[in-house]
C-alpha positions in Angstrom: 0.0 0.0 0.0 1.3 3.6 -1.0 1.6 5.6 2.1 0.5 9.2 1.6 1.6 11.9 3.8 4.8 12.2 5.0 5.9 10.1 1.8 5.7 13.5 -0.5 3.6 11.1 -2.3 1.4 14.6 -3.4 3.4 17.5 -4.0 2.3 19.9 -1.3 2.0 17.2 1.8 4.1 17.5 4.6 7.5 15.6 4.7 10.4 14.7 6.6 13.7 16.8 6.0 17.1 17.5 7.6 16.6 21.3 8.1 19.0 23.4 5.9 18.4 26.9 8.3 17.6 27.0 12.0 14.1 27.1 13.2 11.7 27.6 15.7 8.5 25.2 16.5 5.4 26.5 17.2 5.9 24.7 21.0 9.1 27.2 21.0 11.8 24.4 20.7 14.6 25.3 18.9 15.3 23.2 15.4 19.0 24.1 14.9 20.3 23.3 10.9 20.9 19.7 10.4 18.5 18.6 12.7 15.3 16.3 11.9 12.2 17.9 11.2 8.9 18.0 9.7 7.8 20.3 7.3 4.7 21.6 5.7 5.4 23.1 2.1 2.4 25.0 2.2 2.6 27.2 5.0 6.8 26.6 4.7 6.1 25.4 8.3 8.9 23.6 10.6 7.7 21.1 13.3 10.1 19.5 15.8 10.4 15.8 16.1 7.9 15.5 19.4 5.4 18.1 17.5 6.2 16.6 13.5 5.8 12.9 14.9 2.3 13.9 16.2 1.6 16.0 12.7 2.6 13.5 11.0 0.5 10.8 12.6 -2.4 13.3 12.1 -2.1 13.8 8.7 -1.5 10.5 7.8 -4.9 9.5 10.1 -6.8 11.7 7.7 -5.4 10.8 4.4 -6.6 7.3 5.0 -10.2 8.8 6.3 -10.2 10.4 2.8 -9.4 7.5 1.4 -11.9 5.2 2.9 -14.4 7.6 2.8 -13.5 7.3 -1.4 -13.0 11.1 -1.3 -9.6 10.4 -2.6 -8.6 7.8 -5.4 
């Protein structure tokens, strides 16, 4: 099964990347360069890992409610 979300599999869905510039997370945690984070293309958001993990678990959640639903083929 293709996994959608954090994949890239659509462009515009949130990813994992390495962080090229340092950040700050909405929580306020620091996301120095090099580090792991998850980032939303869109909004050219950075999440931390505690705050991406749960993003990313969220967004994946509703892919697949789109997808059984049949809102998204």
């Amino acid at each position: 099964m293709t996994r959608y979300g954090s994949a890239g599999s659509v462009q515009g869905d949130p990813r994992w990347i390495t962080a090229r510039y340092p950040a700050v997370c909405r929580c306020g945690a620091a996301v120095p360069r090099g580090a792991r984070a998850f980032y939303w293309p869109k909004g050219k958001l950075v999440r931390c890992e505690t705050c991406g993990a749960r993003d990313d678990a969220r967004f994946h959640a509703e892919v697949q409610d789109e997808i059984m639903a049949g809102g998204w083929q």
